[in-house]
N, C-alpha and C positions, 0 to 999 in steps of 0.2 A: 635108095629109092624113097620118096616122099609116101607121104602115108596118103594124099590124093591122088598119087596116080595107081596107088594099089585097090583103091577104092572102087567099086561097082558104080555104073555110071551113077549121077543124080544124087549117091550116098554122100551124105557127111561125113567128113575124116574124123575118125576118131579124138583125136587133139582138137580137133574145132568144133567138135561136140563138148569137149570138156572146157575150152575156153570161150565160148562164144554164151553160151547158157545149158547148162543141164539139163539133157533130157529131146535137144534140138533134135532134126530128123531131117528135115529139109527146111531151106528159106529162097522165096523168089528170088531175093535180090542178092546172091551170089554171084551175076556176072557184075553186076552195076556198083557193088560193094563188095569186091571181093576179101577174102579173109588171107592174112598172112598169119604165119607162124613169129608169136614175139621171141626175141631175142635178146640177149643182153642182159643187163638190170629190170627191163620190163617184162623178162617173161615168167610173168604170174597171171592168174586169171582174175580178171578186170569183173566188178561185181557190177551189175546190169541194174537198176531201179524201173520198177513198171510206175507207171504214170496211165491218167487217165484220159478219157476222151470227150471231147463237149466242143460243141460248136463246129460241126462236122457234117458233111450231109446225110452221113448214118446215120448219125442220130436221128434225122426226119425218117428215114427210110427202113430203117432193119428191122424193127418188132413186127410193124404190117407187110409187109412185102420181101425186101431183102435176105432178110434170116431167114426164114420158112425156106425159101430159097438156095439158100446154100446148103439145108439140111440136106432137103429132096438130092442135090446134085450128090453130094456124097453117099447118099445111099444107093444112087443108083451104080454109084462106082463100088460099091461094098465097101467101102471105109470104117472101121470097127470105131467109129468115134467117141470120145467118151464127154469132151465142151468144145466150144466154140465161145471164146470172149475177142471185144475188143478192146485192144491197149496201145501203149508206147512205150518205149524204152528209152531209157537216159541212161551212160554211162558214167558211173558214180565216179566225182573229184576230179573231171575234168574240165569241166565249165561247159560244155560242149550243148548244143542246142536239142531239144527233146527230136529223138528219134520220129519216122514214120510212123504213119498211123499200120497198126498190125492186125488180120485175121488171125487169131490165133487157136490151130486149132489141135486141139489133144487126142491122141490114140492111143489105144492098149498097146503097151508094153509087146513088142517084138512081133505085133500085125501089120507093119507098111513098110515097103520095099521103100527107099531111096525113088525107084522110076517111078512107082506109081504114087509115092506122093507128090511127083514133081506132075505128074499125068493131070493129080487131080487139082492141085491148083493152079495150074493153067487153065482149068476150067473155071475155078474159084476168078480168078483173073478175068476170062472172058464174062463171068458174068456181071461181075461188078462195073466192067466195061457198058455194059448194055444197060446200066442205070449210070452213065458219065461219069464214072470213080475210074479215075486212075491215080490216082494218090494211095494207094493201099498198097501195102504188099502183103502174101502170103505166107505165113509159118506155121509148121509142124513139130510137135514133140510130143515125145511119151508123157501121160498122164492117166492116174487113175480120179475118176469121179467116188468120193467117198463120205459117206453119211460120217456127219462129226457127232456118234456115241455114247412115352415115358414122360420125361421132362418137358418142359417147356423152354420155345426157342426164347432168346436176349437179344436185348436192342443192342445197336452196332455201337461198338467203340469209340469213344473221343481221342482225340490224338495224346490227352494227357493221361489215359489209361495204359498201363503196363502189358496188358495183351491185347492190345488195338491192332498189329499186326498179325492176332491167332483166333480173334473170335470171328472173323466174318463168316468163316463156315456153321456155324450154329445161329446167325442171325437171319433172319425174313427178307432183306435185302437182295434185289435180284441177282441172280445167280447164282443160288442153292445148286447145288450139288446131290443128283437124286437118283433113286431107282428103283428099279421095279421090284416087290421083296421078292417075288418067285426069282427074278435071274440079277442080286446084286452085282453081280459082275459084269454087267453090261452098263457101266453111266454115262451120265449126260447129266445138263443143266437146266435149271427150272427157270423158264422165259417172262411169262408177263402173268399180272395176277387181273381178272374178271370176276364182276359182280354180278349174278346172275339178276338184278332188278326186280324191278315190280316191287311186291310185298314179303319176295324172299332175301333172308339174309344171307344166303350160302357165296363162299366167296369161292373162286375157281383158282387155278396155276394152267398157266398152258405151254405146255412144251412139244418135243419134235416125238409123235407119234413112236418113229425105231428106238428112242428110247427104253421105253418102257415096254413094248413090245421086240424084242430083237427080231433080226428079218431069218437069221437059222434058227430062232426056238420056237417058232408056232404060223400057223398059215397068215395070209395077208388078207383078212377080213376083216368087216362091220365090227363093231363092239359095243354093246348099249351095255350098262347095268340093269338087268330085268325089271329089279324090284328090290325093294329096303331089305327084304327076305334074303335076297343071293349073296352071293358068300362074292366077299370083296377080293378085288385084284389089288391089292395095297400101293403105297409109293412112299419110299423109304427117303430122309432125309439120310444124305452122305450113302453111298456104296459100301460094299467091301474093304475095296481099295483106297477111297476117299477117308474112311475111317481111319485107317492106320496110318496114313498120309499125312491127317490132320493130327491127330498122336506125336505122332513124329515133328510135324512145325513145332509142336510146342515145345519138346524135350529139346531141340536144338534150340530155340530162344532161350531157354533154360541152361544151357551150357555156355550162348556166347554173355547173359549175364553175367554167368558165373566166371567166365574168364578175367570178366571186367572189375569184378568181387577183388579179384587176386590182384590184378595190374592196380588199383586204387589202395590195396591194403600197401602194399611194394611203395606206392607214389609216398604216404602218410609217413611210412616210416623213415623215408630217404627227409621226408622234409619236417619230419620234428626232431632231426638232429640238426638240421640247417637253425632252425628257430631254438634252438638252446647253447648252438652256437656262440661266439666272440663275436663276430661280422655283425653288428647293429644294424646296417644298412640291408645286407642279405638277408637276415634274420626276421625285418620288416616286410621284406619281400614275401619271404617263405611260408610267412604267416597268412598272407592273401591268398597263395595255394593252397595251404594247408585246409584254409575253410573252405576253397571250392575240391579239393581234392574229398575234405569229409561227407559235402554235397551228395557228390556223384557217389561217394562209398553206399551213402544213406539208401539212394537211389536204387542202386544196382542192386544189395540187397532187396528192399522192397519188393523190386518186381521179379526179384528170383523167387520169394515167400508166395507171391500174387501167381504167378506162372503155377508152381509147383502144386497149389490148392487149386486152381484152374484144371490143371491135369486128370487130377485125383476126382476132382466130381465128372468131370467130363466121361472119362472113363469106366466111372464108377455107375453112373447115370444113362449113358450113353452106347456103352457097349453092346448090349443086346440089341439084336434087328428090332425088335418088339418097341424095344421105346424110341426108335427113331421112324416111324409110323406117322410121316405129315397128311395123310387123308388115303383117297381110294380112287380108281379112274373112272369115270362116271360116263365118257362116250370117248369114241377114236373111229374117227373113219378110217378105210384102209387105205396105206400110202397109194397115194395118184400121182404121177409124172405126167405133165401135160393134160390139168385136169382145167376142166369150166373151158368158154371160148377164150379165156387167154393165153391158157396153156402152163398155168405156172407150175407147181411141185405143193401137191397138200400133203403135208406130213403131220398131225397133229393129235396130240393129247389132251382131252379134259379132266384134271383132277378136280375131284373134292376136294377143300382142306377141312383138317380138325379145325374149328374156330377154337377149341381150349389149347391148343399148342402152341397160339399166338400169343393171343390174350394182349399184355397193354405192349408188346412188341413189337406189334407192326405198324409200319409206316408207311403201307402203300405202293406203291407202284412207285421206288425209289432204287439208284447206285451209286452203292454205296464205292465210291472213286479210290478207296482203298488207299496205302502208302508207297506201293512199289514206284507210283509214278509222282515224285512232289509234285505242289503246288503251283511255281514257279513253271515247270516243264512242262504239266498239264494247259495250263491258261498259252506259254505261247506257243502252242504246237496246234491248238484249237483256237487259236486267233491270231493266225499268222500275218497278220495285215494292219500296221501303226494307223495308216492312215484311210481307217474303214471306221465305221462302228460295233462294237465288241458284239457280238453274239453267244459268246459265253462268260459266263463269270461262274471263277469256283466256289462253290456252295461253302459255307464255312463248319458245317457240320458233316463235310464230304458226301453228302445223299444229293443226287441229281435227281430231281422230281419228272419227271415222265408226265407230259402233257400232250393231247393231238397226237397226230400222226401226220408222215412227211406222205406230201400227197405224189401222185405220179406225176406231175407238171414239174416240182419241186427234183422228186427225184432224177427227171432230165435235162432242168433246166434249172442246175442250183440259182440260190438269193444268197450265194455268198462269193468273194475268192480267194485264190489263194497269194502267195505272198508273191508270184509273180506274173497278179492280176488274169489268173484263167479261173475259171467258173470251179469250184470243188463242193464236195459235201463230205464235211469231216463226220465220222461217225466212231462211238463207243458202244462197246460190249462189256461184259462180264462172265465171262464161262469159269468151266470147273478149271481145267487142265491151265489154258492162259492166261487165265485171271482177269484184269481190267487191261485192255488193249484198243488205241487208235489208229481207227481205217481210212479209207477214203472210197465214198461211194460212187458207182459210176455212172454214167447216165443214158450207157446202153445195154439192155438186158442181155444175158447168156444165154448159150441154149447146152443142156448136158444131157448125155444119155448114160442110160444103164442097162445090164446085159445081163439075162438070164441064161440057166443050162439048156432052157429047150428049144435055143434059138431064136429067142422074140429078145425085145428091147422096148423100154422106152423113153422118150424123149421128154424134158422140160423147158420152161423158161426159167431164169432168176436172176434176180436181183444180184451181183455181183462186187463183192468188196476188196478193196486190192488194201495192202500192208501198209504203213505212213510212211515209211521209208525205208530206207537200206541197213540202217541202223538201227529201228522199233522192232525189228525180230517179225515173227509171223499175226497177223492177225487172229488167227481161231488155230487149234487142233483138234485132235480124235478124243472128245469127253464136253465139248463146247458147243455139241450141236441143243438145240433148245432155248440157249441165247436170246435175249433182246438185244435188239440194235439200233442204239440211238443216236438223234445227233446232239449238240451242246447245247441247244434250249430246251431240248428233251420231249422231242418230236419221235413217237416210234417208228420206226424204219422196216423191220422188219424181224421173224424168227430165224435163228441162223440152223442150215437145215445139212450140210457139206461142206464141201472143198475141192478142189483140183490142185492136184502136184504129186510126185512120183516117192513122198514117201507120210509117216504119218500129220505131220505139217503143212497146213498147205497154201500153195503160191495167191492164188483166190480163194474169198472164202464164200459162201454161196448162201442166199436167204432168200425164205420166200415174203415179198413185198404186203406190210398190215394194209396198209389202203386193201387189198385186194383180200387177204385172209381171215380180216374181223367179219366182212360179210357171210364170208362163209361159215364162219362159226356162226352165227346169230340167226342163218338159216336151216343150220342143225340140231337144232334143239333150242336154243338161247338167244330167243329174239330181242331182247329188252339189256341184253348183257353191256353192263359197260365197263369203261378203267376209272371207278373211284370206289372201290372197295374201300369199304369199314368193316373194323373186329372192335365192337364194345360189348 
């Protein structure tokens, strides 16, 4: 007996839950595309890429009318929901044409029967009907909605520095690595740096509220600092965890030198017998390795010596909570889901910073584009298009300077495309946990909810980021909320505040939109605040 006929009506077969996309629940278009079991050579499961949506009539319709819209309808069906995006699907490596456009929408983990998700989007269906969309289909899957969680700092590494790949955690460069000293064990990333104006110098960090506040270690209230007198809420560069994390980069940079120490000494010796040889001709050869072999010997050394002293003060210097002390939180609204008439998600923190732990360091409101991703791979992945005008160029001192903000026109109706000419908004980030990663943003907002023990819920909009491809791995995870999110002229986009997907990685990553959150900071205290912060 096939595993769909043992299935409960409406239910996904378990095998076409695992081949179709992890986490599936139900999808409309089962009669009209229906699913076989592969066979043969082909039976592996085919990886799915989401793709984005622009130039649609949702796009006109869904933030003011549509969306609100489909929340209502599911709530009235009690659908435990936890986002609603919209996407596409392409089937990776077979040339094949981008899928339908997709409702898609997420439910807690083992709350929706098979029938009654099939109930509720036929209702999804009729109502999209009653605004002339029938190009849409409806999908369900499981998903959680999940908030992504002494010395003086040094300017960021040049590529021809020996620990260019270990110092970015201790440099100003956005996406510190930070936390709250009372609960190190709770991190996240430090997002965008503000000036508080006027005739003050104080320069601010703003990051995701649950950060530095965790939502199980204290109530979800206002936060002011009283007065100069009250005893500071601190915020710690690097965690617990990030501490020994970043320890640890080093000592392995330190080992695969050292390896290389070994294989060069091995190369030298094999080729100064070659070069005292008979063979005149090999011998002349041998002698051109020999010198670039003693090069790289030179080398490797070096920045084992360089690594190794790097270590030792880092640790030395670093190790106590106390000197990793980058300033104090100065105000925190309490998280709002669905706050103001827009409905977005405020999650936010204002830190103080020490201005003496900068000092001649900082550079601003810059990202620093790091090494994981070369040069070469960075520029065409963010200018996917020969025959366009480039809109980004890689900085050659890898800091991407941060200018403006992508406005909401921009964010639904990108000025760019993509390489097969549809409208995109390529976007970068820098968090703790995944480092420098390229997204693509979308140009129709999300709506996510979250669910407390006593019953209640509530709901947001967001700005919504899907992964660059199938092969870029995930855009954000759990240590990356706080984030800026930029695009490649260095427009900020937004602070990345979540995720959606069923484990700590997640399939979308979730921000709430600066056009719409600078105001709100600047109406809470900081009306003069801008992004060109100085530390002289």
């Amino acid at each position: 007996m096939s595993s769909a006929s043992s299935s409960p009506p409406y239910s996904v077969p378990m095998a076409e839950a695992m081949f179709y996309y992890s986490g599936l629940l139900y999808r409309t278009s089962w009669e009209t595309m229906p699913w076989t079991m592969p066979t043969g050579p082909e039976a592996y499961r085919q990886l799915k890429e989401l793709r984005l949506v622009f130039n649609h009539k949702l796009n006109i319709i869904w933030t003011t009318d549509l969306g609100p819209k489909v929340c209502q309808l599911l709530d009235l069906q009690r659908v435990l929901w936890t986002s609603i995006d919209i996407v596409r699907f392409i089937k990776v490596g077979e040339g094949e044409a981008v899928g339908p456009v997709i409702l898609w929408i997420g439910v807690a983990p083992e709350s929706l029967s098979g029938e009654d998700a099939h109930t509720s989007a036929t209702g999804c269906l009729d109502l999209l009907k009653e605004f002339g969309i029938t190009d849409v289909e409806v999908e369900f899957r499981e998903s959680i909605y999940t908030p992504l969680a002494g010395p003086n700092l040094v300017k960021p590494a040049s590529d021809l520095d020996p620990d260019v790949d270990v110092r970015g955690p201790l440099t100003p460069a956005l996406g510190l690595s930070i936390a709250a000293q009372a609960t190190p064990h709770a991190e996240g990333t430090g997002g965008i740096y503000l000036a508080e104006g006027g005739k003050s110098k104080k320069v601010f960090l703003i990051t995701a509220r649950h950060v530095l506040f965790p939502p199980d270690d204290g109530p979800n209230v206002n936060y002011v600092r009283p007065n100069t007198s009250a005893p500071c809420r601190n915020v710690l560069l690097l965690g617990t965890r990030a501490f020994d994390d970043f320890l640890d980069s080093i000592r392995i940079r330190i080992g695969r030198h050292g390896i290389m120490v070994d294989r060069h000494e091995r190369q030298i010796k094999k080729l100064q017998a070659r070069v005292d040889g008979e063979d005149n001709k090999d011998a002349e050869k041998a002698t051109k390795q020999l010198e670039k072999a003693q090069r790289l010997l030179d080398d490797a050394r070096e920045a084992t010596q360089a690594l190794e002293t790097f270590y030792d003060e880092s640790k030395k210097q670093w190790s106590d909570p106390r000197q990793r002390v980058l300033g104090h939180i100065a105000r925190s609204p309490p998280i709002t889901l669905g706050a103001g008439t827009e409905g977005f998600t405020e999650d936010y923190a204002v830190v103080e910073l020490d201005r003496s732990k900068f000092k001649d360091a900082f550079e601003g409101n810059v990202i620093d584009l790091g090494t994981e991703i070369s040069e070469d791979d960075f520029t065409r992945k963010m200018y996917p298009r020969l025959d366009a005008a480039p809109s980004f160029k890689y900085p050659e001192d890898r800091l991407l300077r941060l200018r403006g903000v992508i406005s909401e026109n921009v964010m639904r109706k990108p000025d760019m495309l993509d390489r097969d000419g549809e409208p995109c908004l390529l976007v970068i980030k820098n968090g703790k946990t995944t480092g420098v990663t390229i997204g693509r943003g979308t140009g129709i907002f999300s709506y996510v909810r979250k669910y407390f023990g006593n019953n209640t819920h509530q709901t947001s909009m967001e700005w919504s980021i899907l992964p660059y491809d199938n092969k870029s791995g995930v855009f954000s995870a759990r240590g990356d909320s706080g984030s800026v999110i930029a695009d490649g002229v260095g427009r900020i986009g937004g602070i990345l505040t979540g995720g959606a997907g069923k484990t700590a990685s997640s399939d979308i990553t979730y921000a709430t939109p600066f056009f719409w959150l600078l105001p709100r900071i600047k109406q809470n205290g900081f009306p003069r605040a801008h992004l060109s912060p100085v530390m002289d």
